[in-house]
C-alpha positions as CSV (number, residue, x, y, z in Angstrom):
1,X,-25.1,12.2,-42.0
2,X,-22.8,9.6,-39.9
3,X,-24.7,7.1,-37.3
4,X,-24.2,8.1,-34.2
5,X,-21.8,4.9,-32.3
6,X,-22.3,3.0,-30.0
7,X,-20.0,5.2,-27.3
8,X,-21.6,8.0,-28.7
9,X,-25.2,6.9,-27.9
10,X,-24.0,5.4,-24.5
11,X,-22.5,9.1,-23.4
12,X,-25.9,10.5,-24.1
13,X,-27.2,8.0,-21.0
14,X,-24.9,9.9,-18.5
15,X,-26.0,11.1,-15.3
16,X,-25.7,14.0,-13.8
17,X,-25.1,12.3,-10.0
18,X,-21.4,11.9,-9.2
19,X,-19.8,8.6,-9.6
20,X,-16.6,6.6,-11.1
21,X,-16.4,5.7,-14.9
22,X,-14.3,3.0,-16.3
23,X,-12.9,3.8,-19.3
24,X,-12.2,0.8,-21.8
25,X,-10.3,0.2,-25.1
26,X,-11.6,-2.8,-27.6
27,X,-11.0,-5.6,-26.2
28,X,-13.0,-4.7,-22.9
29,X,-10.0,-4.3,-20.6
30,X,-10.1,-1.3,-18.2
31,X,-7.4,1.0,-19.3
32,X,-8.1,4.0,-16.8
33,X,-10.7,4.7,-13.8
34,X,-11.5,8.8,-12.7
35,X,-14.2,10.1,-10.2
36,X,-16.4,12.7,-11.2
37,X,-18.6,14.9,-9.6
38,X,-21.0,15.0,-12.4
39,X,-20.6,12.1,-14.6
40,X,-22.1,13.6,-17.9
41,X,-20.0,16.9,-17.7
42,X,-16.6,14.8,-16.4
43,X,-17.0,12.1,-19.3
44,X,-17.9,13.9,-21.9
45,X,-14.6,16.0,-21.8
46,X,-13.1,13.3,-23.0
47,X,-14.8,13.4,-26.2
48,X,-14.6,17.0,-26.8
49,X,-12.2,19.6,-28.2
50,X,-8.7,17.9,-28.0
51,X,-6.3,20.9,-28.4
52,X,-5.9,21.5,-24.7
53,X,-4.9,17.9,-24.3
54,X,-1.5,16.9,-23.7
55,X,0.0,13.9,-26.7
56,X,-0.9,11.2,-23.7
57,X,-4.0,12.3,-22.8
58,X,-4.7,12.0,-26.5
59,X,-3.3,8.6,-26.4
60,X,-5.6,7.4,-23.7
61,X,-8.9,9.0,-25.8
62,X,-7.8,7.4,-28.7
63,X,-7.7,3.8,-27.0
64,X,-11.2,4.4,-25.3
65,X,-14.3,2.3,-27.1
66,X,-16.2,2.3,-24.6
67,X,-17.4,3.4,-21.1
68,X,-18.9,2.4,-18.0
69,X,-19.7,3.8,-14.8
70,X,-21.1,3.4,-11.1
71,X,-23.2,6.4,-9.5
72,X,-22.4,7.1,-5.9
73,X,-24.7,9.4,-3.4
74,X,-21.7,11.5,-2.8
75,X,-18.6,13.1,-4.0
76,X,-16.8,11.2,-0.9
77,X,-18.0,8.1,-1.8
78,X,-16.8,8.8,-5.3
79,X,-13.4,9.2,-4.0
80,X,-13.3,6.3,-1.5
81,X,-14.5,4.0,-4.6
82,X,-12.3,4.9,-7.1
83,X,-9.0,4.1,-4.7
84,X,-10.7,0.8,-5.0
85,X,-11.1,0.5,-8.4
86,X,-7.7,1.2,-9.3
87,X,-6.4,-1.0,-6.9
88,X,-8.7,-3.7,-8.2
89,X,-7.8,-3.1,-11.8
90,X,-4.6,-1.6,-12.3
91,X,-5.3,-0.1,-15.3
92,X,-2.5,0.8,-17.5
93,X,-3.2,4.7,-17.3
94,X,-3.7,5.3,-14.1
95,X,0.3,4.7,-13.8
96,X,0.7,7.0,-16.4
97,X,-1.4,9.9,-14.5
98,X,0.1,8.9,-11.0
99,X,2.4,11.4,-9.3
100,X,3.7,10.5,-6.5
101,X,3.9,13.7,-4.5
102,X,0.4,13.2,-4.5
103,X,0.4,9.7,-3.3
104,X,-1.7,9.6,0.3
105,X,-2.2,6.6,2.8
106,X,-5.0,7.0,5.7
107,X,-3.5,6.0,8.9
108,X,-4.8,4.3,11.7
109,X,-3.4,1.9,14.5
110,X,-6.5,0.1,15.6
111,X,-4.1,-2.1,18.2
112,X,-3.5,1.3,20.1
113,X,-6.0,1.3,23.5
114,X,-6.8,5.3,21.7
115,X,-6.1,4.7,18.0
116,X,-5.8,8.2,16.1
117,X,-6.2,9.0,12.2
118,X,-3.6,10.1,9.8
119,X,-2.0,10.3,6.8
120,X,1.1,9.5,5.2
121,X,3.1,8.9,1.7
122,X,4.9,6.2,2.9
123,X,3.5,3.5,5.2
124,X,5.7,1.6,8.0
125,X,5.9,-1.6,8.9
126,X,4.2,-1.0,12.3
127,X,0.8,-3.8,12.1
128,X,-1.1,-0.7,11.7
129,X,-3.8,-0.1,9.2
130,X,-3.3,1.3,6.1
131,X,-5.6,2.8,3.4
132,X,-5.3,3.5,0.2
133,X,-3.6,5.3,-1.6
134,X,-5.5,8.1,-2.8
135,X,-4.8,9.5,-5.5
136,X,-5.9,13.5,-4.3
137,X,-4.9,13.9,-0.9
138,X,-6.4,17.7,-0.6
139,X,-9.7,15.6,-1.2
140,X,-9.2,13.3,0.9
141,X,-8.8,14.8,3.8
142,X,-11.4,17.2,3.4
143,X,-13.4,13.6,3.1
144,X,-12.4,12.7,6.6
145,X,-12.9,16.6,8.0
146,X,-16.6,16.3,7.0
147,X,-16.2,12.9,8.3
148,X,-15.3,13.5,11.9
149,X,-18.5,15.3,13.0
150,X,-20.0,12.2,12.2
151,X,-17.4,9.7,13.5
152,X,-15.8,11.6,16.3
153,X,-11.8,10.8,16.0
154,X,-8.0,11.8,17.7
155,X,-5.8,13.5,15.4
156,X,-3.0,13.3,16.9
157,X,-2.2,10.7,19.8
158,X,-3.6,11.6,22.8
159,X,-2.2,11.9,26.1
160,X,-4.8,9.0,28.2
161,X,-4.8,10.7,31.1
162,X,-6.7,14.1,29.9
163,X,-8.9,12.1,27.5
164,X,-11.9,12.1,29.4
165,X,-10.8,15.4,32.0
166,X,-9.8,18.2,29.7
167,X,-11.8,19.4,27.0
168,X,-10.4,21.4,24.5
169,X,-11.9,23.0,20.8
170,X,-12.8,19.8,18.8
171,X,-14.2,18.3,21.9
172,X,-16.3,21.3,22.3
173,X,-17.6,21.0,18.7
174,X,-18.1,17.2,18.5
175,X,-15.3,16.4,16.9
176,X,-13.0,14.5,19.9
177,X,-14.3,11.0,21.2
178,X,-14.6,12.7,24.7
179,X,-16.5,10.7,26.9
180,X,-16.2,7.0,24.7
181,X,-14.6,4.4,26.3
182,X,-12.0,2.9,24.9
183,X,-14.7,-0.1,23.3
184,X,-17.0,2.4,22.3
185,X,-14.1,4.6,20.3
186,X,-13.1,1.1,18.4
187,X,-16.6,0.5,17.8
188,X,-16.9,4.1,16.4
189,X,-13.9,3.7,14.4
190,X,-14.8,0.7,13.1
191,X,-17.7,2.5,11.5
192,X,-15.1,5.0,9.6
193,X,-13.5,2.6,8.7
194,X,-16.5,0.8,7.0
195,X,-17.5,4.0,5.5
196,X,-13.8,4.2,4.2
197,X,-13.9,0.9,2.7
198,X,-17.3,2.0,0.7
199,X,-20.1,0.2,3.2
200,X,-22.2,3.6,3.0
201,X,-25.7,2.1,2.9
202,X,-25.1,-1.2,5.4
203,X,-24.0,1.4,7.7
204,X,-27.0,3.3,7.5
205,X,-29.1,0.7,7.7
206,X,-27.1,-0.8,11.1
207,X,-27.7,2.8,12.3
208,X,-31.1,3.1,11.7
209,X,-31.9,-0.1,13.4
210,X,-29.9,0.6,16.7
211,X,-31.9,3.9,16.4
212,X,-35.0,2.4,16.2
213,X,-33.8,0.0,19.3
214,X,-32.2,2.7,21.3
215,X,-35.9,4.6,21.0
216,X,-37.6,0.9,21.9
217,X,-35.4,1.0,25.0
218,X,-36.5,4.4,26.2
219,X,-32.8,5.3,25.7
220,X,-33.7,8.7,24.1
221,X,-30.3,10.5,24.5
222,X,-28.8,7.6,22.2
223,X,-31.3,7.8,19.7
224,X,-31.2,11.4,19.3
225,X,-27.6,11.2,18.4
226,X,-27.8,8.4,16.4
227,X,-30.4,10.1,14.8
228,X,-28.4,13.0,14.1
229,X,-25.6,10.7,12.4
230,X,-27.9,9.5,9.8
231,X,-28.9,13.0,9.5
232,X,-25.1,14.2,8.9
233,X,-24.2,11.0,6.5
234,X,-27.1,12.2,4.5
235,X,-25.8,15.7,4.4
236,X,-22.8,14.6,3.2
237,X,-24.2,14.4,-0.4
238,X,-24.3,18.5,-0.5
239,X,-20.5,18.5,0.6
240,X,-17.7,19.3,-2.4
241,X,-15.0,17.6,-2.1
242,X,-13.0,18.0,-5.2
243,X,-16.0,19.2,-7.6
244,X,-14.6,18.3,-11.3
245,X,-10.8,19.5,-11.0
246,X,-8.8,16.2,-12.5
247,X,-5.5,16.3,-13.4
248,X,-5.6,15.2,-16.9
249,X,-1.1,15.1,-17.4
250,X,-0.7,11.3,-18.1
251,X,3.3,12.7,-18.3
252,X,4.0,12.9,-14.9
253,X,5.5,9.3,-14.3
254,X,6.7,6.8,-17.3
255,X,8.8,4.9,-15.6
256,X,6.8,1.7,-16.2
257,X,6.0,2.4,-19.7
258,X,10.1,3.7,-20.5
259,X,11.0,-0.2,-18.4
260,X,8.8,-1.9,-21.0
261,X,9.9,-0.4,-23.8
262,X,13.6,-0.4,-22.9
263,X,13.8,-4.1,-21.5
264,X,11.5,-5.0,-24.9
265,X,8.9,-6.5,-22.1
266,X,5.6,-8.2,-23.5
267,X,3.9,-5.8,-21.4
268,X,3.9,-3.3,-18.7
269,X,5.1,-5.0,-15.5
270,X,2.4,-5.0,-13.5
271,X,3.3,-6.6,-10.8
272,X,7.3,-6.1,-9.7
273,X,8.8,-7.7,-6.8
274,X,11.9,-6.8,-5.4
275,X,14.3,-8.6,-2.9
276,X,17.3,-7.7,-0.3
277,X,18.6,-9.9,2.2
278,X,19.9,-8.4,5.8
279,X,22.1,-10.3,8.4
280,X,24.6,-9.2,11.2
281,X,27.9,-11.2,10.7
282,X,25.8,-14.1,9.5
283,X,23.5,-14.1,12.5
284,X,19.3,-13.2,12.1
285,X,19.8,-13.7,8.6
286,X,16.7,-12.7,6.8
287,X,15.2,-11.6,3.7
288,X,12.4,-9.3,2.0
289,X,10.0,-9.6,-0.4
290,X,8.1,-6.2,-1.3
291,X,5.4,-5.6,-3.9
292,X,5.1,-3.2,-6.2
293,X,1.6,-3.2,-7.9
294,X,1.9,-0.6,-11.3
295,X,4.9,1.5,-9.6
296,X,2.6,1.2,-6.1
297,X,4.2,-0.8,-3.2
298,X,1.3,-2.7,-2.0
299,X,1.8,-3.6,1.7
300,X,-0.5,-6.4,1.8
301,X,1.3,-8.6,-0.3
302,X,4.7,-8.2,1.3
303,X,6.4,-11.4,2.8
304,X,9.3,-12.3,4.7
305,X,12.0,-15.2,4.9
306,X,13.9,-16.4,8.2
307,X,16.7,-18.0,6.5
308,X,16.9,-22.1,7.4
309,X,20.7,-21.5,7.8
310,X,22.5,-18.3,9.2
311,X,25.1,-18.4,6.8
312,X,27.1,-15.3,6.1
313,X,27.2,-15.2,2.6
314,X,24.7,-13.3,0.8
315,X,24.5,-15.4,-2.4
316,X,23.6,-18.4,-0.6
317,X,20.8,-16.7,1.2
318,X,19.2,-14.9,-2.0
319,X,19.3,-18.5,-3.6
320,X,17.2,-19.6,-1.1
321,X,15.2,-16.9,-0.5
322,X,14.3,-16.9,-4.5
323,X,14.0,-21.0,-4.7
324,X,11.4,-20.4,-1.5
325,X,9.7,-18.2,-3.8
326,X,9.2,-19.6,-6.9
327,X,8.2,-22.9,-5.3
328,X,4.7,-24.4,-6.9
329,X,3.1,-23.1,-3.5
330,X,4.2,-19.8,-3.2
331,X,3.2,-19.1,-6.9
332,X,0.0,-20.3,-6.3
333,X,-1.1,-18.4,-3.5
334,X,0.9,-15.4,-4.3
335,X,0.4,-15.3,-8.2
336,X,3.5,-14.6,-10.2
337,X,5.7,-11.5,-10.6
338,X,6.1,-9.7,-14.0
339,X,9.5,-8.7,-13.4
340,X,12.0,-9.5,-10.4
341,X,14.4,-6.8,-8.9
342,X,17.0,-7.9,-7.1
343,X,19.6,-5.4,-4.6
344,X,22.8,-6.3,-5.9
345,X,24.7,-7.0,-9.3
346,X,26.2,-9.9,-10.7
347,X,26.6,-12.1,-7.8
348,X,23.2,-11.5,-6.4
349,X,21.6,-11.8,-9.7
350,X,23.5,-14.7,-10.5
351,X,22.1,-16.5,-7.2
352,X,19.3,-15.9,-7.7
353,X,18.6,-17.0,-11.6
354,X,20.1,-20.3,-9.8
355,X,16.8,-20.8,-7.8
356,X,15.0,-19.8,-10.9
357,X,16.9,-22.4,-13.3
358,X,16.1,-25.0,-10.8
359,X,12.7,-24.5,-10.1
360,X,11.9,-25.0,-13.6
361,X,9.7,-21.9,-13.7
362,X,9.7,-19.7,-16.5
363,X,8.0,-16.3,-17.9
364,X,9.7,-13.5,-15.9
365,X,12.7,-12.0,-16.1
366,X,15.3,-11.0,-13.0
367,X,17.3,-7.8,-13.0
368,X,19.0,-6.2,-10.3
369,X,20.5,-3.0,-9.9
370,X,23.8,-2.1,-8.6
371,X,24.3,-0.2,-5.3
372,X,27.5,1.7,-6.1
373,X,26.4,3.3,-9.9
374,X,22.7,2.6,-10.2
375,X,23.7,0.0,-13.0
376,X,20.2,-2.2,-14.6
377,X,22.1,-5.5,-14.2
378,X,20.7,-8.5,-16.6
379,X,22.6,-11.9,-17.2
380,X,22.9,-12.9,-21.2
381,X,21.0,-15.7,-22.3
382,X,18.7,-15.6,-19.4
383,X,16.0,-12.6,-20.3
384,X,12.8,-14.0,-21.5
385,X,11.9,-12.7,-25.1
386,X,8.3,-12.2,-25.8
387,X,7.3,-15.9,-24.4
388,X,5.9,-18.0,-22.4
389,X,8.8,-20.0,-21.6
390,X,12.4,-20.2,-23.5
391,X,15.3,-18.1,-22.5
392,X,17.1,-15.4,-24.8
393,X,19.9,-13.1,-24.1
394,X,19.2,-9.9,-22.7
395,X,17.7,-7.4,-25.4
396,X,18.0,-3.6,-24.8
397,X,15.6,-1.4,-27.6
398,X,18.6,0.8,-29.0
399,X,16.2,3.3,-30.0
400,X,14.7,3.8,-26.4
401,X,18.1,4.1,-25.0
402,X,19.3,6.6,-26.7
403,X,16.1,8.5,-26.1
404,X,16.6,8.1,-22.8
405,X,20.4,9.3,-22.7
406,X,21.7,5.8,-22.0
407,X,24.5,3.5,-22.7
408,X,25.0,-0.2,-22.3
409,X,28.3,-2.2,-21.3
410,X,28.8,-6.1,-22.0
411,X,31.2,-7.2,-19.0
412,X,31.9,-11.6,-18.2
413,X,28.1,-12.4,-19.3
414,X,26.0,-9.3,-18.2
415,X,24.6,-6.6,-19.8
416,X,24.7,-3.6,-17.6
417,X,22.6,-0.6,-18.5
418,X,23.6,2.9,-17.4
419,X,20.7,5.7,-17.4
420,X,20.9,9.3,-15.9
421,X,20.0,8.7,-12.2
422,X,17.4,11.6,-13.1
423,X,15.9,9.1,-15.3
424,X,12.3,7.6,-14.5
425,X,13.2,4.4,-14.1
426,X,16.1,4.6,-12.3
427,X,14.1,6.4,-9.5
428,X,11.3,3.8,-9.7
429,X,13.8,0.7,-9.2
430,X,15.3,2.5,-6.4
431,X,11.9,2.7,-4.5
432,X,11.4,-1.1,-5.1
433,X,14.9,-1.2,-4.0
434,X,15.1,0.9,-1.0
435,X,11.9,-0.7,0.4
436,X,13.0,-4.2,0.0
437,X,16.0,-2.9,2.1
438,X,14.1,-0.7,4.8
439,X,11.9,-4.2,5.3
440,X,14.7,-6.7,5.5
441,X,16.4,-4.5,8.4
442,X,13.3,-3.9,10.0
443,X,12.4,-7.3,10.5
444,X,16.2,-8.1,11.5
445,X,16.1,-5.8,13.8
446,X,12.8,-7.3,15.3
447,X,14.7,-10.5,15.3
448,X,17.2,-9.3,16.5
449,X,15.8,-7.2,19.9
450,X,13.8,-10.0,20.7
451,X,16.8,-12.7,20.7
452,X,18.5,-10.0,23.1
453,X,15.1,-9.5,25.4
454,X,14.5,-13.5,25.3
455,X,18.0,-13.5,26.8
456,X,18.2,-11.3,29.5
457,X,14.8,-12.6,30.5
458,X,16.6,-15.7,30.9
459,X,18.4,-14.6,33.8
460,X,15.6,-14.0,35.8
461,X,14.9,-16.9,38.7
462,X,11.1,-18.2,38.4
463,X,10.6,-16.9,34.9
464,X,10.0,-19.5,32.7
465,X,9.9,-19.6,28.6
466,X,5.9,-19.0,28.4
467,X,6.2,-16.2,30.4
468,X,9.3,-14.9,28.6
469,X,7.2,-15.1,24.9
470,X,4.2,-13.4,26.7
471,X,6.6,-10.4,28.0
472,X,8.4,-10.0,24.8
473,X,5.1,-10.2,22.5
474,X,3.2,-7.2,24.6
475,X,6.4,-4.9,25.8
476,X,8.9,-6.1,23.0
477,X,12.2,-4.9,24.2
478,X,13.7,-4.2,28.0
479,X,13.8,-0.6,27.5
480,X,9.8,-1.1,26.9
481,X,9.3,-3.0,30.0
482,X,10.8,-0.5,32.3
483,X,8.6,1.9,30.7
484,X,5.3,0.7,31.2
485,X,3.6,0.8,34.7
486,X,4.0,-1.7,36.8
487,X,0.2,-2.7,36.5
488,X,0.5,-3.7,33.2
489,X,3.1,-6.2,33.9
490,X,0.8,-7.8,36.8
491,X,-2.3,-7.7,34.1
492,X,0.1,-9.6,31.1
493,X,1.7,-12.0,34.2
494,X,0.0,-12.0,37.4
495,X,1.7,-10.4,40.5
496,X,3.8,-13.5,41.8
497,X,6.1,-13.1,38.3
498,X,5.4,-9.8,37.9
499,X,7.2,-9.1,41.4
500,X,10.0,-11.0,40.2
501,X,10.7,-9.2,37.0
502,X,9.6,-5.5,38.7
503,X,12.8,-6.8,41.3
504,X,14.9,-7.6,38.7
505,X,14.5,-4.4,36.9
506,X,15.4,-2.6,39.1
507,X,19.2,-3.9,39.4
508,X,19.5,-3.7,35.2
């Protein structure tokens, strides 16, 4: 009879709580992370029968050689955890199992005076706060619906006047901050949020304390509903959220692992940046830099340039942008990207493997992809082989591109790769691409309204530039000001000024 191993000795340890597992292959890296509902009955499928697996499923079991995990006190905190983990880890699987449709962001604009919670696939560039993304987004938002007993919230934005005056259903059941000021619904958010970010048992201990000095204080009313929070957190462990239903089809995006294979990368890019620039005419000439953590854009580490020349020529201003980027700072802080996309073909490219040939820096290649046919752009003798440093010419696996229906044309240099635009990839570099664009305009166009605002404010007698910034940082354009209520203009500038501006208003 065969000794049990090592794994197999481990699995027997499982618990039955629910919880997040960490799967692992030999040499101890993290190759995929699931929530279960009961770790022994989610894990051990793994090991069992294969023949209802798909061939990648099987690939990932095969890998495995060992497993860890964390209990949690609840199938929520389960879920919460595990957006974490994948975040923290990026393990290579978890791409493979992504599908974007499924992709879900929590919501919530904590500078609003009556923030609300929501959810969307695609997060703006509004200074709001994002969360995520999940992974499930049935589960989690019936996380936040057993939530919102316990952390009254707005689902929609409300209308300020009626907060506190008409009550309607989810007031009536708890579930509307009716009656908060606009402090005490921060605070209260501020506790979701905590919970969201996996702070389950600091926040019951913070809660038991005020509790305990609410009751000190003679300030029963308080207590009693604190009370029944704790009582309703601790509920939340007989709440199912998403029981043991996980998708196990690691088919449903390849992109990452078709690039790699295609482009003959050392390994899956991890970490792809991609760049655009966006001018008018060679005026507010800026450019983006957006991240894409294993086919994910991660919001966090965006950046953007303010060019130190407006200069209408695009090559120029990508040379720039790239040389600010790969400066010895900048890598530093920021780390370094596994692959760089630029929007554009051969110019832009070529501008940008300028920076790159003068910073010195080597490791990563550049490729950019061409507007008008979807073409993967690559510049010969540029394309790092399967170094650290040294340059090669650009090697396309003939074998993958066939596979994928693909053709390759040499043209002054370049190798430029044609796919099916139904092609994983394709549709991958085109999210990296489209966001780089949508984030260069948007921040142009930020530039741009407040250069008009700061102008017309210029015309206004007894207005000085202070005042000007203070205007345009609160309202942000003119059509704002005349918008809001005259008080707020007195609260931002005091009434002398503020009379001056309401008067000139008036005549614009």
């Amino acid at each position: 009879m065969n000794k049990p191993s090592k794994l197999q000795l481990k699995l027997k340890k499982l618990p039955i709580s629910s919880g997040v597992y960490f799967h692992k292959d030999k040499k101890g890296e993290i190759i995929y992370v699931g929530k279960a509902a009961v770790l022994k009955n989610r894990v051990k499928q793994y090991f069992q029968n294969s023949r209802d697996m798909d061939a990648k499923t099987k690939l990932l079991v095969s890998e495995i050689a060992d497993t860890d995990w964390v209990e949690t006190e609840t199938e929520i905190d389960a879920l919460f955890l595990e957006a974490e983990m994948v975040k923290r880890y990026m393990p290579r699987y978890n791409i493979l199992l992504r599908d974007d449709k499924s992709l879900t962001y929590i919501r919530i604009d904590m500078k609003s005076d009556w923030p609300y919670v929501g959810f969307t696939r695609n997060p703006a560039d509004d200074e709001a706060e994002y969360f995520g993304p999940y992974y499930n987004s049935f589960a989690v938002k019936k996380a936040l619906r057993f939530l919102r007993p316990i952390f009254p919230y707005f689902i929609k934005n409300p209308k300020t006047e009626t907060i506190n005056t008409r009550l309607d259903l989810d007031a009536h059941l708890g579930l509307s901050p009716t009656g908060m000021t606009t402090s005490e619904y921060k605070i209260n958010l501020r506790k979701l949020i905590s919970y969201i970010k996996g702070n389950r048992q600091s926040l019951i201990i913070e809660l038991e304390n005020d509790m305990k000095n609410a009751a000190k204080d003679r300030n029963f009313e308080l207590a009693a509903k604190l009370r029944n929070k704790l009582f309703n957190l601790k509920e939340l462990q007989r709440r199912i959220v998403f029981g043991d239903k996980e998708f196990l089809d690691i088919s449903k995006d390849i992109a990452l692992r078709d690039l790699t294979d295609l482009l003959n990368l050392k390994s899956i890019p991890k970490r792809i940046e991609g760049f655009d620039i966006s001018h008018m005419g060679g005026t507010n000439v800026v450019a983006s830099m957006v991240v894409f953590k294993n086919g994910i854009s991660d919001r966090g580490d965006y950046r953007k340039f303010k060019t130190r020349i407006d200069k209408n020529d695009d090559f120029y201003n990508m040379k720039e942008t790239l040389a600010r980027r790969l400066s010895e700072k900048n890598l530093k802080s920021w780390g370094r990207p596994d692959l760089i996309l630029i929007d554009g073909g051969k110019g832009q490219l070529d501008a940008a493997l300028q920076a790159l040939e003068e910073s010195g820096q080597f490791g990563f290649p550049f490729i950019g992809l061409a507007k008008r046919d979807e073409q993967i752009v690559v510049k010969n003798n540029t394309f790092p082989p399967h170094a650290t440093h040294g340059y090669n010419s650009a090697m396309v696996d003939e074998h993958k591109l066939a596979e994928l229906g693909g053709s390759v044309e040499i043209s002054d240099g370049y190798t430029l790769i044609n796919l099916p635009k139904s092609s994983p990839i394709i549709k991958l570099l085109q999210r990296v691409r489209d966001e780089s664009h949508r984030f260069a305009v948007s921040y142009h166009t930020i530039l741009r309204r407040v250069k008009q605002t700061s102008s017309s404010l210029e015309e206004i007698p007894g207005i000085g530039p202070k005042t000007r910034a203070k205007l345009i940082r609160k309202f942000g354009s003119i059509r704002n000001l005349k918008l809001v209520p005259e008080s707020d203009i007195i609260s931002q500038i005091g009434i002398s000024k503020a009379g001056l501006v309401i008067k000139w208003l008036m005549v614009v």
